[in-house]
Jmol script that loads the backbone (N, CA, C; Angstrom):
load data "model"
ATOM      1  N   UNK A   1      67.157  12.550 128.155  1.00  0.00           N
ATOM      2  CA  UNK A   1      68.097  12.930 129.184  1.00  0.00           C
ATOM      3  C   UNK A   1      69.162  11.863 129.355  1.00  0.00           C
ATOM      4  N   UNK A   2      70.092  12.229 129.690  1.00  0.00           N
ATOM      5  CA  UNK A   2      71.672  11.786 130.082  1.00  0.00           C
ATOM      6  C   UNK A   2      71.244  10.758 131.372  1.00  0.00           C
ATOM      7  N   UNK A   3      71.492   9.283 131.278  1.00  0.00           N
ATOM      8  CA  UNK A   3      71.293   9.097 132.426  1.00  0.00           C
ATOM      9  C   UNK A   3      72.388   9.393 133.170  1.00  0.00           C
ATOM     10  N   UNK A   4      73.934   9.261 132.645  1.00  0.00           N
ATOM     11  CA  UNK A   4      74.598   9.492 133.643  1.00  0.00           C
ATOM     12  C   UNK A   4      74.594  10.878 134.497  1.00  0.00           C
ATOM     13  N   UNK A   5      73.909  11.294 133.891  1.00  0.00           N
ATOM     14  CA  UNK A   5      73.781  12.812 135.263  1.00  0.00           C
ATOM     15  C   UNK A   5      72.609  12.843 136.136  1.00  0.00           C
ATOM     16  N   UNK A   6      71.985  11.640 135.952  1.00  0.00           N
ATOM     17  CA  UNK A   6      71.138  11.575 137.403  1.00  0.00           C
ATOM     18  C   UNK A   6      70.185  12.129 137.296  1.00  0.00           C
ATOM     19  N   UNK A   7      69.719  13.410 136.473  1.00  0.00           N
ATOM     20  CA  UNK A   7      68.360  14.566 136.941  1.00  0.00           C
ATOM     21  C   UNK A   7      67.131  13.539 136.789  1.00  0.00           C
ATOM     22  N   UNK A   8      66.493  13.973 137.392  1.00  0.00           N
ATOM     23  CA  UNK A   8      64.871  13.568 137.089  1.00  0.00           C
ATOM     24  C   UNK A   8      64.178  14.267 136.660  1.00  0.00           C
ATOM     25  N   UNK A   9      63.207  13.992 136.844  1.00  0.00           N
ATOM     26  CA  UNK A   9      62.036  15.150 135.927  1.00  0.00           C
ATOM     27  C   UNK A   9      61.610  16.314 137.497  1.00  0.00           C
ATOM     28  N   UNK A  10      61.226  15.976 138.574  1.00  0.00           N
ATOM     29  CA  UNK A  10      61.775  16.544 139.797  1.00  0.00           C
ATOM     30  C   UNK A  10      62.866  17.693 139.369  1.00  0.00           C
ATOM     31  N   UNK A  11      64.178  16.969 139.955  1.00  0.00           N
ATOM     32  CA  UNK A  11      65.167  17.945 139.890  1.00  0.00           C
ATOM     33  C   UNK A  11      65.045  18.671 138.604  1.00  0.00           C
ATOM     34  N   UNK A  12      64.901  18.544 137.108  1.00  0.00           N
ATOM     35  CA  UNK A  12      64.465  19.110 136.270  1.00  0.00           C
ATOM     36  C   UNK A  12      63.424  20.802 136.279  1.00  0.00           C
ATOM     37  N   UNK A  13      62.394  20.093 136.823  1.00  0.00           N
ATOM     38  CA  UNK A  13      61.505  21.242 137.458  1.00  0.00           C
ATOM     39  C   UNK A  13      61.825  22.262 138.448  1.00  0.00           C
ATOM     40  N   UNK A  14      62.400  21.532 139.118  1.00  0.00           N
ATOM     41  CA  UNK A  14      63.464  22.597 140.294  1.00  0.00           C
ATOM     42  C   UNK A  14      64.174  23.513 139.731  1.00  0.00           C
ATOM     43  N   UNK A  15      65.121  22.946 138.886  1.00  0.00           N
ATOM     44  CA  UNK A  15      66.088  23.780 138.182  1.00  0.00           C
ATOM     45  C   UNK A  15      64.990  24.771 137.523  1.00  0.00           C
ATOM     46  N   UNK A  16      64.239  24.482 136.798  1.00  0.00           N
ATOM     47  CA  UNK A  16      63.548  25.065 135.979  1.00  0.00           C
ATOM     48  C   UNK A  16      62.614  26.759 136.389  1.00  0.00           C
ATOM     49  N   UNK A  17      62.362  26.105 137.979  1.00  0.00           N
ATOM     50  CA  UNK A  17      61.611  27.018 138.538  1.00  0.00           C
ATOM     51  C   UNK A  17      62.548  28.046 139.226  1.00  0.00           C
ATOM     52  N   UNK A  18      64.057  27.572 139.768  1.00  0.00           N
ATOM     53  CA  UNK A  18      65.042  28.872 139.992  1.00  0.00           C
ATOM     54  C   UNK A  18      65.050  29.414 138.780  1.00  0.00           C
ATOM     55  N   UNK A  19      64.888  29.520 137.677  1.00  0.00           N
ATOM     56  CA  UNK A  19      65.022  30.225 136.432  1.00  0.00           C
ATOM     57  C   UNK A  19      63.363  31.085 136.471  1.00  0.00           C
ATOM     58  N   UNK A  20      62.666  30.912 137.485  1.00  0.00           N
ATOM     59  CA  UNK A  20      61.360  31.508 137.195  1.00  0.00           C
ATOM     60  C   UNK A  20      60.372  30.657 135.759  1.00  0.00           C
ATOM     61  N   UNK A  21      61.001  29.492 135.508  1.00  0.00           N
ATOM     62  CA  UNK A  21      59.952  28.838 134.394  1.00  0.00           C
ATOM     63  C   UNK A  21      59.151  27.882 134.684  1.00  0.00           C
ATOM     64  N   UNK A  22      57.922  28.334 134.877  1.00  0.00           N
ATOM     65  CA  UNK A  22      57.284  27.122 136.009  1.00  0.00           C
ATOM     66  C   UNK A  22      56.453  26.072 134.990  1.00  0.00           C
ATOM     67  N   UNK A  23      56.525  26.383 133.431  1.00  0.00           N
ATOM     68  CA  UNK A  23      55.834  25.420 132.667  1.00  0.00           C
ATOM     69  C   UNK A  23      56.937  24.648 131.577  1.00  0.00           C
ATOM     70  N   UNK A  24      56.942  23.101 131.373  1.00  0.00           N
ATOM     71  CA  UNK A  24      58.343  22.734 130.582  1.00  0.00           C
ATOM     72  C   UNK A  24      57.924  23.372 129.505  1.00  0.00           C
ATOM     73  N   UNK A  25      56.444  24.234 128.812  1.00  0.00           N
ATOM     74  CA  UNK A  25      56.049  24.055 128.104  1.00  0.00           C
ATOM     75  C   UNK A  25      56.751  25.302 127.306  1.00  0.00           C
ATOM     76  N   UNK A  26      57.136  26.089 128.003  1.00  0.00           N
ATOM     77  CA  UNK A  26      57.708  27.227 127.841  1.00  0.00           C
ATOM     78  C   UNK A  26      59.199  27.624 127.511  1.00  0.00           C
ATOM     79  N   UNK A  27      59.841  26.256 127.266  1.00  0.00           N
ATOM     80  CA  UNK A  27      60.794  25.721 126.799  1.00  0.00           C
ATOM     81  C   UNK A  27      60.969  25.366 125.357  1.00  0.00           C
ATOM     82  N   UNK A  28      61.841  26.244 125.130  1.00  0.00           N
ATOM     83  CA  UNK A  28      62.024  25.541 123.742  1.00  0.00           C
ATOM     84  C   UNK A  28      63.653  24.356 123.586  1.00  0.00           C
ATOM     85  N   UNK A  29      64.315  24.868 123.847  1.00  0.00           N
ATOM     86  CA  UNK A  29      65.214  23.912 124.647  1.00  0.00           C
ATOM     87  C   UNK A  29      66.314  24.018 125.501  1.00  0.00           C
ATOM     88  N   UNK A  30      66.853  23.188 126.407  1.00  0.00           N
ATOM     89  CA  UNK A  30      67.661  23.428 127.803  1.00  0.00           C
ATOM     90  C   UNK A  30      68.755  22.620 127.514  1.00  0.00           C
ATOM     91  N   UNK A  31      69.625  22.952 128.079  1.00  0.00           N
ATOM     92  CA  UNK A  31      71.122  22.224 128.284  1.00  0.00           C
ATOM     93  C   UNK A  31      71.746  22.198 129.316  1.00  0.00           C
ATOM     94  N   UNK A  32      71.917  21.311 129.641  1.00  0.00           N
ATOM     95  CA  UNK A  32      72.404  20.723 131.032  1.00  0.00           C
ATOM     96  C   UNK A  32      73.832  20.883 131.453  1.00  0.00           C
ATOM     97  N   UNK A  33      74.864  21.821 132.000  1.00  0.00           N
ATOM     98  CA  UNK A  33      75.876  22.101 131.497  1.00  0.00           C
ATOM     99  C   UNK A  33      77.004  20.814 132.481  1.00  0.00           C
ATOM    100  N   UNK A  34      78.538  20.911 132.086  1.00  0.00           N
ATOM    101  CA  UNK A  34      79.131  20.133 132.597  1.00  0.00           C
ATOM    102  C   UNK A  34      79.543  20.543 134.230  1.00  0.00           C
ATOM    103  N   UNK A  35      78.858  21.982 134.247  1.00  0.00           N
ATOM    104  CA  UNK A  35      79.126  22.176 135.563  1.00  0.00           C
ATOM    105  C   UNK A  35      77.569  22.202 136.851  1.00  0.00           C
ATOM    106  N   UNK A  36      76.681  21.168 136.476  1.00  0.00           N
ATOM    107  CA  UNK A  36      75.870  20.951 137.116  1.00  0.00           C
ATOM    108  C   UNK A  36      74.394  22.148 136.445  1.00  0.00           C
ATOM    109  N   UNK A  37      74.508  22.976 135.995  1.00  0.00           N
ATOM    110  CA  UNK A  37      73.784  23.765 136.038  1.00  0.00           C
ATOM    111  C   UNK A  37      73.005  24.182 134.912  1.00  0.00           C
ATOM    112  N   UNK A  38      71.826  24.263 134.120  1.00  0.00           N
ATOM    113  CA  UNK A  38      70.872  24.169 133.376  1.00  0.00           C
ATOM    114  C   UNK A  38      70.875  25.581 133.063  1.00  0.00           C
ATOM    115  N   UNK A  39      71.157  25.346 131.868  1.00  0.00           N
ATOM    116  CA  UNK A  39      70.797  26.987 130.313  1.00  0.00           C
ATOM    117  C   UNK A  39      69.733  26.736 129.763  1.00  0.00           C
ATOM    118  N   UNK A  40      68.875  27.730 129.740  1.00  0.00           N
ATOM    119  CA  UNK A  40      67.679  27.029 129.237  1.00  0.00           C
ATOM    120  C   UNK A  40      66.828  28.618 128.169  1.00  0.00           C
ATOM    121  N   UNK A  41      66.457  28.013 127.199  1.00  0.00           N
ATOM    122  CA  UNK A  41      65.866  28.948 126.247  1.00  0.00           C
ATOM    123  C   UNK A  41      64.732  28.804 126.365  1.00  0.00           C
ATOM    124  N   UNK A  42      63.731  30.119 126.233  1.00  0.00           N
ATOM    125  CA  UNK A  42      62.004  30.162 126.370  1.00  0.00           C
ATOM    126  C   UNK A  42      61.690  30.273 124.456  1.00  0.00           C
ATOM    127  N   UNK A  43      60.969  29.425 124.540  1.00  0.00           N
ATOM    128  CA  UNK A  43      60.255  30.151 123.000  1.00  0.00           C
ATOM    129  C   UNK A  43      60.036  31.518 122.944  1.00  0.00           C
ATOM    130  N   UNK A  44      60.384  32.160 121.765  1.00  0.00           N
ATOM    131  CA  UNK A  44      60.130  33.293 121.370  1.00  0.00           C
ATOM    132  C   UNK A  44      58.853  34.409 122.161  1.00  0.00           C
ATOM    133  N   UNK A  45      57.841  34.076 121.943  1.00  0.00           N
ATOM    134  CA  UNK A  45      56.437  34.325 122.613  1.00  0.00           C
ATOM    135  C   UNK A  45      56.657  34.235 123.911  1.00  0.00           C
ATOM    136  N   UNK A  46      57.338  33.769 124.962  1.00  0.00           N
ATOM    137  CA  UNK A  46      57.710  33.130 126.069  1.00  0.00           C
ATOM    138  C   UNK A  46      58.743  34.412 126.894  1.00  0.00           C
ATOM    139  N   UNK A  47      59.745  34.714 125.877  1.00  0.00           N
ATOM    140  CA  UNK A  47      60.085  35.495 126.370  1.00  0.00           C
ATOM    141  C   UNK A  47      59.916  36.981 127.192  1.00  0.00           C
ATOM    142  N   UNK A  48      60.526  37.409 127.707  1.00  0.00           N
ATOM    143  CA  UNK A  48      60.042  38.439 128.699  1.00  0.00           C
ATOM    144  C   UNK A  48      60.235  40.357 127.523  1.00  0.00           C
ATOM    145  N   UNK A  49      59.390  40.647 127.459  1.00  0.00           N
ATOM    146  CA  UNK A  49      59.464  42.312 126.077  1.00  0.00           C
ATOM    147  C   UNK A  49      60.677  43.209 127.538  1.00  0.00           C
ATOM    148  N   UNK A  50      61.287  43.896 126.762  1.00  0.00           N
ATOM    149  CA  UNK A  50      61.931  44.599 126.903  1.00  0.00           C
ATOM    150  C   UNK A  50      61.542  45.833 126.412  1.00  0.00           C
ATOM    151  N   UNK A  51      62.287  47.026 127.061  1.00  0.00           N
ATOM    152  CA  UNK A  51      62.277  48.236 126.620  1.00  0.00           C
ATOM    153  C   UNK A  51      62.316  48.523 125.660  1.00  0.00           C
ATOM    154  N   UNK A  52      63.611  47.746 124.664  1.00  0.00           N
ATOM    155  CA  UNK A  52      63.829  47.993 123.348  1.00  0.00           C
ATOM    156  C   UNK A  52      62.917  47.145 122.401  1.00  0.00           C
ATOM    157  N   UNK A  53      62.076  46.337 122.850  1.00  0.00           N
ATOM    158  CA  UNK A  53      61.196  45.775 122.162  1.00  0.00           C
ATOM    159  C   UNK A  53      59.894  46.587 122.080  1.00  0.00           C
ATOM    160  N   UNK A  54      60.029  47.188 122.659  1.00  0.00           N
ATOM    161  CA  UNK A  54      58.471  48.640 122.432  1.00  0.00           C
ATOM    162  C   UNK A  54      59.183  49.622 122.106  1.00  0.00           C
ATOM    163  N   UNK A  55      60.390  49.788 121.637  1.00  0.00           N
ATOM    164  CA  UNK A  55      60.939  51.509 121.227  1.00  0.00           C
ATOM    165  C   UNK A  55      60.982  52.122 122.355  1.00  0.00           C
ATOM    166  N   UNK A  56      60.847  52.071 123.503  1.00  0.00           N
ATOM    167  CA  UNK A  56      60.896  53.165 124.238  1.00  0.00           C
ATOM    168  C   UNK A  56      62.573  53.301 124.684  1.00  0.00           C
ATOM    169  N   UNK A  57      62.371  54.561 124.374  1.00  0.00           N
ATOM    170  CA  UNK A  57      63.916  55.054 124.482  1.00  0.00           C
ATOM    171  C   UNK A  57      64.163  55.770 126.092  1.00  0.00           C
ATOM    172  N   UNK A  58      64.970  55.141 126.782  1.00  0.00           N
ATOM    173  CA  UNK A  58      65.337  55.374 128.263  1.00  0.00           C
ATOM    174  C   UNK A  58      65.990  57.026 128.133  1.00  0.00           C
ATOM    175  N   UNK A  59      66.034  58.072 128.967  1.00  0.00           N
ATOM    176  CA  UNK A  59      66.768  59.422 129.322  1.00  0.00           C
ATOM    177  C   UNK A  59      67.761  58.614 129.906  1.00  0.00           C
ATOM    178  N   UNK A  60      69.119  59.157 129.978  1.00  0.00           N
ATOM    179  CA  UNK A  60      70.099  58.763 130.747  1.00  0.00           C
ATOM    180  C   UNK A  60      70.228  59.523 131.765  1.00  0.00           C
ATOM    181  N   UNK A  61      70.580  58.921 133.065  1.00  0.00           N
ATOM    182  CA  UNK A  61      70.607  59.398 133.910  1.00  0.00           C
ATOM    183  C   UNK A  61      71.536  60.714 134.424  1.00  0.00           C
ATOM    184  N   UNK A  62      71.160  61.705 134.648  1.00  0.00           N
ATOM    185  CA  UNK A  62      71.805  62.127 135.248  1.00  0.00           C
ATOM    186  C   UNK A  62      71.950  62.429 136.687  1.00  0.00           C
ATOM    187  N   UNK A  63      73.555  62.172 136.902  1.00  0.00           N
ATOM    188  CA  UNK A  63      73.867  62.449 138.584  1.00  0.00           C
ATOM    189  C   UNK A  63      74.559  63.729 138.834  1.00  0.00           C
ATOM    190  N   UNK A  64      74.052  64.280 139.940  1.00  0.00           N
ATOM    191  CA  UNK A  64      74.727  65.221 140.338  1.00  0.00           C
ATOM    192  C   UNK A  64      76.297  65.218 140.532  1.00  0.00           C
ATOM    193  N   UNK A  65      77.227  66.835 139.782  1.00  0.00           N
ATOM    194  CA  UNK A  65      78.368  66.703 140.529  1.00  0.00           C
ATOM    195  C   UNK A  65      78.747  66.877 141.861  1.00  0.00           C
ATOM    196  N   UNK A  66      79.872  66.535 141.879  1.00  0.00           N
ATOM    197  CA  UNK A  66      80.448  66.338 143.272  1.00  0.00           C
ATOM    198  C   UNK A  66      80.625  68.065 143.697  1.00  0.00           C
ATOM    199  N   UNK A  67      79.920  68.532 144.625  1.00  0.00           N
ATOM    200  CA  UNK A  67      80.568  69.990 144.763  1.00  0.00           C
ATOM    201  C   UNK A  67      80.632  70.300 146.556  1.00  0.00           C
ATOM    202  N   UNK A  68      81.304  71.260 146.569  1.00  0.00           N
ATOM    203  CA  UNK A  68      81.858  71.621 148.056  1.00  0.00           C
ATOM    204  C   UNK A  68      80.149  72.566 148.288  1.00  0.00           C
ATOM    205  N   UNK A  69      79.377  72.364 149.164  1.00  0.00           N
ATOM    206  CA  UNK A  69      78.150  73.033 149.766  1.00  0.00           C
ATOM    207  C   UNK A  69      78.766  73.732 151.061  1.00  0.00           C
ATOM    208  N   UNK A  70      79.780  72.884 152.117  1.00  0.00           N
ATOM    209  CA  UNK A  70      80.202  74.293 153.339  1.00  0.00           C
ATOM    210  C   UNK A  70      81.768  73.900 153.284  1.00  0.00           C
ATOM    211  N   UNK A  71      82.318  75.032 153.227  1.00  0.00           N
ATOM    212  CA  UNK A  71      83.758  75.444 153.141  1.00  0.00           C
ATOM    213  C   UNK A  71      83.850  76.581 154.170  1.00  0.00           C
ATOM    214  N   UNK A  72      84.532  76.454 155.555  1.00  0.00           N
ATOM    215  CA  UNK A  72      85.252  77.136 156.304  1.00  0.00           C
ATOM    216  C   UNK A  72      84.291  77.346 157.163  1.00  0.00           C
ATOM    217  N   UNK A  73      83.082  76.752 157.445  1.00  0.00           N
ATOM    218  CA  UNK A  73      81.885  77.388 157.980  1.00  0.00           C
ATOM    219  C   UNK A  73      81.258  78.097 156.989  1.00  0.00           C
ATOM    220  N   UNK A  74      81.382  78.253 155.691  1.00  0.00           N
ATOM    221  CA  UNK A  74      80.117  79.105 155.457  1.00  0.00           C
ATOM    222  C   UNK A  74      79.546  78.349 154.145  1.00  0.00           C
ATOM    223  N   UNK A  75      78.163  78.252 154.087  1.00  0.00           N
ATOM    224  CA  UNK A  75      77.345  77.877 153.059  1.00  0.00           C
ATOM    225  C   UNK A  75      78.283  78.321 151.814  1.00  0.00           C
ATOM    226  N   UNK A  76      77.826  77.720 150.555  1.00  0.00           N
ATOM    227  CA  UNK A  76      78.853  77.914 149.024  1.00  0.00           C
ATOM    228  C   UNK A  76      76.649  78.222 148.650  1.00  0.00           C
ATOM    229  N   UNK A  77      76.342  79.065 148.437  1.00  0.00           N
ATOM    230  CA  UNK A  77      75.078  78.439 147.747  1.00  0.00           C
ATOM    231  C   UNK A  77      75.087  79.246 146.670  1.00  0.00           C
ATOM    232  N   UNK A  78      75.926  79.178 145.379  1.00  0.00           N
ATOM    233  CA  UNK A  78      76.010  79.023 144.211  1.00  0.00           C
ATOM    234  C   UNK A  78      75.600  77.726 143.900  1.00  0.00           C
ATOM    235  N   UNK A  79      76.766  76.884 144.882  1.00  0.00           N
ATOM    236  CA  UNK A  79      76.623  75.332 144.665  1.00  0.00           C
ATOM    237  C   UNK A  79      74.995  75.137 144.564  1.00  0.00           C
ATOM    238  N   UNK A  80      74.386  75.192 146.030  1.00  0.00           N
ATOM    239  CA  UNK A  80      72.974  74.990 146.436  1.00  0.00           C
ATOM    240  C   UNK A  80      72.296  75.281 144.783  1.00  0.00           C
ATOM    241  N   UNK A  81      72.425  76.410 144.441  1.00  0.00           N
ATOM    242  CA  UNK A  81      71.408  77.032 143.426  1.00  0.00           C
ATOM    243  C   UNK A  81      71.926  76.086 142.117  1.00  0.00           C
ATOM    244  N   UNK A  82      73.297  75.289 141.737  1.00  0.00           N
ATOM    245  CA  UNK A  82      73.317  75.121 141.104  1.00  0.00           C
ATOM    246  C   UNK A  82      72.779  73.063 140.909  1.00  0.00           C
ATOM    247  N   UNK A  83      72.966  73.127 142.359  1.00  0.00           N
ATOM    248  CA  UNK A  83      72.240  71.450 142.550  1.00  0.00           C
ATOM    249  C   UNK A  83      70.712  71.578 142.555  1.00  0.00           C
ATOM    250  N   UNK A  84      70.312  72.612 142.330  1.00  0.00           N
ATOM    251  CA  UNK A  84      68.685  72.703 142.681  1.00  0.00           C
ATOM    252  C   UNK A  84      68.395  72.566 143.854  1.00  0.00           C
ATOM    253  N   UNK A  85      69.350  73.139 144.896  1.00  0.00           N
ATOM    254  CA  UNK A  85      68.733  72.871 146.313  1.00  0.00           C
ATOM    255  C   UNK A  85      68.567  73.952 146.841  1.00  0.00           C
ATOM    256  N   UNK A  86      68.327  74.799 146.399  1.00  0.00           N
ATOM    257  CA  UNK A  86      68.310  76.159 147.071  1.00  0.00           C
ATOM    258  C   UNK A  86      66.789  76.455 146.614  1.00  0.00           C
TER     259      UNK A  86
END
end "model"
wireframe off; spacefill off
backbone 0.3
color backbone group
């Protein structure tokens, strides 16, 4: 470590644990940036699996359109039947 930037092994761990990494061990290596603030890489194994790391393929969402349900006082329930709310 840099002495001129002061960290300790303390502040080190601190930083470490706002990142959720509570073991150094789990580090493969960190960089201390010029703007105070720590980038830090997990070993491979360490890292957190993702969706796309098991294949599972997400549905995309769908949102309802925007539609008029009461116009002039009176129910539209085409709309209803066509939002599934009817």
């Amino acid at each position: 470590m840099d002495r001129s930037a002061r960290l300790d092994m303390d502040a080190l761990t601190m930083m470490l644990r706002q990142q959720n990494i509570f073991s150094i061990k789990d580090v493969e290596y960190a960089i201390f940036e010029t703007n105070g603030k720590l980038s830090v890489m997990k070993y491979d194994q360490k890292q957190a699996v993702t969706k796309e790391d098991m294949n599972i393929t997400i549905k995309a969402k769908q949102y309802p359109f925007s539609a008029e349900l009461v116009s002039d006082g009176k129910i539209n329930t085409n709309n209803l039947t066509r939002l599934d709310l009817k």
